[in-house]
C-alpha atoms as one frame of an Amber mdcrd trajectory, in Angstrom:
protein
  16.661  23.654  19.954  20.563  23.590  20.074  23.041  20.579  20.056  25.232
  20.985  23.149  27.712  18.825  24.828  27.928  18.527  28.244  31.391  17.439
  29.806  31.901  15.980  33.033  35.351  15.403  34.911  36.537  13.168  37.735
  38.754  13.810  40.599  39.291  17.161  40.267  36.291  18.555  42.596  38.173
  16.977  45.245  41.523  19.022  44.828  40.000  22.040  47.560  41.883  25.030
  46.966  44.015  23.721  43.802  40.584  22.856  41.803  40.819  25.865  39.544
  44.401  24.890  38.243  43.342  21.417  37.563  39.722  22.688  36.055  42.128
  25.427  33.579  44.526  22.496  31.970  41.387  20.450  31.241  40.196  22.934
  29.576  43.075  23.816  27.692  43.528  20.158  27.039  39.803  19.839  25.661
  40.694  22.655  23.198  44.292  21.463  22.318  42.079  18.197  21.283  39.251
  20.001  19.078  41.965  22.228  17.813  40.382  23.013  14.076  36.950  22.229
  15.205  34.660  25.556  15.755  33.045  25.461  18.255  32.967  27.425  22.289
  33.735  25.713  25.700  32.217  27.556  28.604  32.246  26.525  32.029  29.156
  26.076  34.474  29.380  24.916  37.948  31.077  21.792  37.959  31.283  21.010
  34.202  31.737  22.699  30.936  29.538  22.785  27.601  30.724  22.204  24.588
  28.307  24.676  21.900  28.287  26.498  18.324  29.479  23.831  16.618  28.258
  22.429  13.429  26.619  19.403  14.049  27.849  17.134  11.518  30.899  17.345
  13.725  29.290  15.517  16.495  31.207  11.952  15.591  34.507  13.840  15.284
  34.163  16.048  18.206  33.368  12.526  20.332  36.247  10.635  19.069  38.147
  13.967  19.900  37.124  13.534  23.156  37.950   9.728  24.223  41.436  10.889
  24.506  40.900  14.018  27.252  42.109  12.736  30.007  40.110  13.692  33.343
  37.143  13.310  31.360  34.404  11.176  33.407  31.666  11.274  30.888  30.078
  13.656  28.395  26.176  13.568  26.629  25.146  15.076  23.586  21.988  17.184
  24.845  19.386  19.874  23.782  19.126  23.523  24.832  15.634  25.095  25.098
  14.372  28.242  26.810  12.936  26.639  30.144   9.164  26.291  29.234   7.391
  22.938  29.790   6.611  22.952  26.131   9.968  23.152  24.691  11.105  20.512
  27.162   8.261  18.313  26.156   9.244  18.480  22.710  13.319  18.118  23.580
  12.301  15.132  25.957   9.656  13.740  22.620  13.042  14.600  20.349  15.663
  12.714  23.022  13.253   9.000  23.414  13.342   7.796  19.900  15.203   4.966
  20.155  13.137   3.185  23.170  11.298   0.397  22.060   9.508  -0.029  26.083
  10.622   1.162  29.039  11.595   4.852  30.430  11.465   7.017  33.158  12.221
  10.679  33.419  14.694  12.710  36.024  14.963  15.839  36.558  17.385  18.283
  38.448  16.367  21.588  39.173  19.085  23.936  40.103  16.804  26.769  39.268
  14.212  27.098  42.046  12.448  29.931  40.962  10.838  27.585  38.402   7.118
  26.836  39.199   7.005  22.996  39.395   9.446  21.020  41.608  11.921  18.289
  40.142   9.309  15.414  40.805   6.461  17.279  39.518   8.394  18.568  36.022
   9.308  14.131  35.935   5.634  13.606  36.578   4.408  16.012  33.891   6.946
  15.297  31.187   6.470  11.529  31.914   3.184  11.728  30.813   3.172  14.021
  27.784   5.735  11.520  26.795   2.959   8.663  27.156   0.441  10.474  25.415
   2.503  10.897  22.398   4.131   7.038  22.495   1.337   4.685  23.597   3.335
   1.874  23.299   5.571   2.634  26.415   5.517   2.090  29.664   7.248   4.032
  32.518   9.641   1.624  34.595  11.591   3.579  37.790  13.553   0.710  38.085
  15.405  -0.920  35.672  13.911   1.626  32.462  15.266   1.238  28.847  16.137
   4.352  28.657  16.302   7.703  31.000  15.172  11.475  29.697  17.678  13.661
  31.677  16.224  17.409  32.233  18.724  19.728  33.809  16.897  23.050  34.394
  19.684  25.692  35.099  19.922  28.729  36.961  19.907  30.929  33.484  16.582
  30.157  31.844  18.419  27.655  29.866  17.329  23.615  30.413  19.170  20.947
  29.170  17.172  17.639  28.073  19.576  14.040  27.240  19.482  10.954  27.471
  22.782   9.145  27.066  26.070   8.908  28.978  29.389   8.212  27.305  32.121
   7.372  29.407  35.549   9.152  29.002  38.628   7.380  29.999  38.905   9.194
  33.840  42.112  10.217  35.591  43.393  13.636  35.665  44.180  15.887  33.076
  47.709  15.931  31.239  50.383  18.151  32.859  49.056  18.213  36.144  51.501
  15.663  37.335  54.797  16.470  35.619  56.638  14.947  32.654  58.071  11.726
  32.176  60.087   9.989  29.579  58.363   6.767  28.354  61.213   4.347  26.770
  59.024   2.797  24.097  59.564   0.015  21.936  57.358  -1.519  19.044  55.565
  -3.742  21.742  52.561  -4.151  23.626  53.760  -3.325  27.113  55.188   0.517
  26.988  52.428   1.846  24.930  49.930   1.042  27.896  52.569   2.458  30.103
  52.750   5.519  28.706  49.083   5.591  28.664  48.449   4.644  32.304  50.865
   7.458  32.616  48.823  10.175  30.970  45.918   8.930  32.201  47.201  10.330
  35.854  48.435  13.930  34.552  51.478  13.391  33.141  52.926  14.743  30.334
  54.603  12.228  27.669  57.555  11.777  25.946  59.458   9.170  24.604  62.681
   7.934  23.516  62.718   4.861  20.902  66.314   2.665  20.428  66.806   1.373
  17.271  69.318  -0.339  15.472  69.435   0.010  11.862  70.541  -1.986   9.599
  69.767  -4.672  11.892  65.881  -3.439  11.484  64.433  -1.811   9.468  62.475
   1.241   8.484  58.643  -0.030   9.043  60.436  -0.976  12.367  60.807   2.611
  12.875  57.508   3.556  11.322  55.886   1.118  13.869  57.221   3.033  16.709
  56.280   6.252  14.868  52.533   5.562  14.830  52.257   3.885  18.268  53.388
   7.501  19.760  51.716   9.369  17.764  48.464   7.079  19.871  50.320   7.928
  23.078  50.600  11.488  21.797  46.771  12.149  21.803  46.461  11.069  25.219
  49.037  13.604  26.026  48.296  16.386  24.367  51.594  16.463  22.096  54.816
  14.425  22.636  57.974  14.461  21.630  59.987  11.295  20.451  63.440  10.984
  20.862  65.081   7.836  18.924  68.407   6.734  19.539  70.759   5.176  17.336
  72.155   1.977  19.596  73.575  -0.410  16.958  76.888   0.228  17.785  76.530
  -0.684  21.446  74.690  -4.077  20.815  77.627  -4.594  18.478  80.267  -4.189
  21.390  78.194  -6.115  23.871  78.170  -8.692  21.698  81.790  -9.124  20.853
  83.085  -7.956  23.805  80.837  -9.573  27.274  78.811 -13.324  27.892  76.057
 -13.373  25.543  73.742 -14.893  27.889  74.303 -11.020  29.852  73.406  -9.505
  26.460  69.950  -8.162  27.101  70.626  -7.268  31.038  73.627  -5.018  29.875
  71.546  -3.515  26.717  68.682  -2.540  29.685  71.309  -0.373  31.938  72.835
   1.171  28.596  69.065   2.292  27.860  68.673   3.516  31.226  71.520   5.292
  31.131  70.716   7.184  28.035  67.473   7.746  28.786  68.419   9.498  31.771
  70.607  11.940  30.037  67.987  12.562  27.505  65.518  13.203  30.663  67.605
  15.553  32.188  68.314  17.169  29.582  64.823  17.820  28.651  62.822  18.662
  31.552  61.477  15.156  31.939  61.293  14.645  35.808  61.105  10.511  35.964
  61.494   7.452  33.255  59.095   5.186  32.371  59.102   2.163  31.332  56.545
  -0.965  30.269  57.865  -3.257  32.668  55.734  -6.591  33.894  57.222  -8.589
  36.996  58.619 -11.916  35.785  56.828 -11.327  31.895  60.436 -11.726  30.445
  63.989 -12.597  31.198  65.154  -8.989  31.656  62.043  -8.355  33.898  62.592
 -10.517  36.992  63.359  -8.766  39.903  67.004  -8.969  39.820  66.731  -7.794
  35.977  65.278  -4.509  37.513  67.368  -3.899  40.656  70.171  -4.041  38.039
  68.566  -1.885  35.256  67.540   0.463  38.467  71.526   0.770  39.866  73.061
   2.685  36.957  70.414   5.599  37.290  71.751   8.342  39.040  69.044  11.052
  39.432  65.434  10.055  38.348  62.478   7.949  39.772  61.573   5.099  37.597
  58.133   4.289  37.087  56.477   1.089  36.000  52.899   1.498  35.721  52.254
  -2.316  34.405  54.556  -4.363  37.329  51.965  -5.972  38.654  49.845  -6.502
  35.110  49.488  -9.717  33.576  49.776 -10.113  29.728  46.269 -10.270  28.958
  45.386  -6.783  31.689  47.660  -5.307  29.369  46.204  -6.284  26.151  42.837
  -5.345  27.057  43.845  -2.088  27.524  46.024  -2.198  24.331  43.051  -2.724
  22.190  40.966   0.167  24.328  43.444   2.721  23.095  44.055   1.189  20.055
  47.417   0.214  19.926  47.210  -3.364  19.882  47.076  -3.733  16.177  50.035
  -1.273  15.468  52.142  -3.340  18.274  51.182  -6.807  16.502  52.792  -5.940
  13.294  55.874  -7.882  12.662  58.347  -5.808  12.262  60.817  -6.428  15.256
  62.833  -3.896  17.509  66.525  -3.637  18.436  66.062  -5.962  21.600  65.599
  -9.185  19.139  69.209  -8.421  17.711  71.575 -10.788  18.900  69.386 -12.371
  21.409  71.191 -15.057  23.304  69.494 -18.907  23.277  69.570 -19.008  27.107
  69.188 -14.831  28.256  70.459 -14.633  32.631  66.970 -14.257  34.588  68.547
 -13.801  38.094  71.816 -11.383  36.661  74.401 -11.320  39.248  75.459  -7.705
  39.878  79.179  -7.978  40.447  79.088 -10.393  37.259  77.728  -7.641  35.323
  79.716  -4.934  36.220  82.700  -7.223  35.950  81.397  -7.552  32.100  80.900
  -4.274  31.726  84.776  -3.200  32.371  85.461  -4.912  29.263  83.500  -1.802
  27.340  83.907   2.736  27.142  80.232   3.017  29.067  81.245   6.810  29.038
  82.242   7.050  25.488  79.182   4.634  24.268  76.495   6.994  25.745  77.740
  10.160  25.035  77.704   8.978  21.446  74.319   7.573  21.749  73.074  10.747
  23.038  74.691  12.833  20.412  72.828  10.683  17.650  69.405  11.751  18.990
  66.692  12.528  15.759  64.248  14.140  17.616  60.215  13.936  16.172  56.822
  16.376  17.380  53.852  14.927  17.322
């Protein structure tokens, strides 16, 4: 008998004519994530197999795989010659752990073999009762269910557990986009609810040192390097944007400081985009969650970009939807730690929730927008993860 793994994806039968592009990047994206691992993917109808790989990679190859997106579910299985004995023992090997109740289904896609799909349940169902007296079959509600797969090749496979994948499609399939992260909850999940639909990541980060600090930084550094694996690589792009908070601050209303820091980010970010190939922005944005996030606070963020769609994946989230997903991708820790980001530097007492427009452009004469960003954009440090 041989330790297998069989891999199942979602939407992607449903793509007609286009299914063999989507099938090839989640492949690719399944190897880019067991990169170092030994082991061969081959594809049978409607899945692949996972095989010759040592088996005391089995917990590492499964963690590998919780971050393939497009990935519906995969089960650790046996491969035996197709002969009722071997099955029998595969099927003895794969009910261990049931303390009652089982039942046994099978799926024949070979019909050349002797016994039908009912009859091979039937007979394995009872060699299984012979050898554990103790249980009891159940077609209902079982404990547990022995999976036998018997494929066109001579080859059956026998499981009995499903472990669900995170879904969606596979990265790449839907473009690139430029996630504008920060050490919080929010844009993490964004850039993840991102990936999780095809797209490729990257990410730009503003800080503003001396005002914060390295493990600031750090934070930021190990919260994409999460996104990254969902993504299949990402690069991060971090900006230095001290001296603009500095001019905003001595030169417009303070109460306007974080509405004005939001367009300078946008702006940036878009130059960054367009400069690398990233086709839309991203951002971690919840309706009405913050000051800067009320509707007006985005229409204004949204007028200084010139070029690019912006996407927020978590507008209609509340704050706990967003921190149960948080701790699912296991980010939520890495966001709690208190080291703060550039937008807690020189926050105002009493930040405008409904900016005016014409008031903020009117502030906004009083600083060299062109000069600011350009400068910003030449400061770029740019990390591969």
């Amino acid at each position: 008998m041989e330790k297998i793994i069989i891999i199942r994806y979602c939407e992607m039968h449903l793509k007609g004519n286009n299914r063999g592009y989507f099938e090839k990047l989640f492949a690719e994206n399944i190897k880019h994530n067991l990169k170092g691992i030994c082991c061969n993917l081959i594809k049978i109808q409607g899945r692949y197999i996972l095989e010759d790989f040592n088996e005391d990679d089995i917990d590492l190859i499964k963690e590998k795989l919780n971050y393939v997106c497009g990935l519906h579910t995969y089960s650790v299985a046996l491969k035996i010659d197709t002969d009722l004995n071997l099955i029998t023992e595969a099927a003895l090997a794969s009910i261990v752990d049931c303390d009652k109740t089982f039942k046994v289904e099978t799926n024949r896609a070979d019909k050349t073999f002797s016994l039908n799909s009912i009859e091979v349940s039937r007979e394995i169902g009872g060699r299984i009762l012979q050898n554990y007296t103790h249980l009891k079959v159940d077609v209902v509600k079982p404990e547990l269910i022995v999976y036998i797969d018997i494929r066109e090749n001579g080859k059956t496979f026998v499981f009995s557990q499903f472990f669900k994948g995170i879904g969606g499609l596979p990265s790449g399939c839907a473009g690139k986009g430029l996630l504008l992260i920060s050490g919080g909850i929010d844009s993490p999940v964004a850039g993840f609810m991102m990936a999780k639909r095809g797209m490729k990541i990257n990410a730009v980060h503003f800080q503003s040192y001396p005002y914060t600090n390295e493990q600031a930084k750090e934070k930021v550094i190990e919260l994409s390097k999460v996104v990254s694996k969902y993504s299949c690589g990402l690069n991060l792009f971090i900006v230095s944007f001290t001296k603009i908070q500095e001019e905003i601050h001595k030169n417009c209303p303070s109460e306007l400081m974080i509405t004005l820091m939001r367009r300078f980010m946008m702006r940036i970010s878009e130059k960054i985009a367009l400069k690398t190939s990233n086709q839309c922005l991203i951002t971690g944005e919840s309706l009405g969650q913050v000051a800067s996030q009320t509707i007006e606070g985005m229409t204004s963020s949204n007028s200084v970009i010139e070029k690019l769609p912006v996407l927020r994946p978590l507008v209609g989230f509340d704050k706990n939807d967003i921190i149960e997903i948080a701790e699912k991708i296991n980010t939520f820790k890495i966001s709690i730690l208190p080291y703060e980001d550039c937008c807690t530097v020189f926050l105002p007492k009493f930040p405008a929730i409904k900016p005016k427009l014409e008031t903020i452009i009117k502030a906004e004469q009083n600083l060299d927008i062109q000069k600011l960003v350009e400068e910003a954009v030449d400061s770029v440090e740019i990390l591969n993860y």
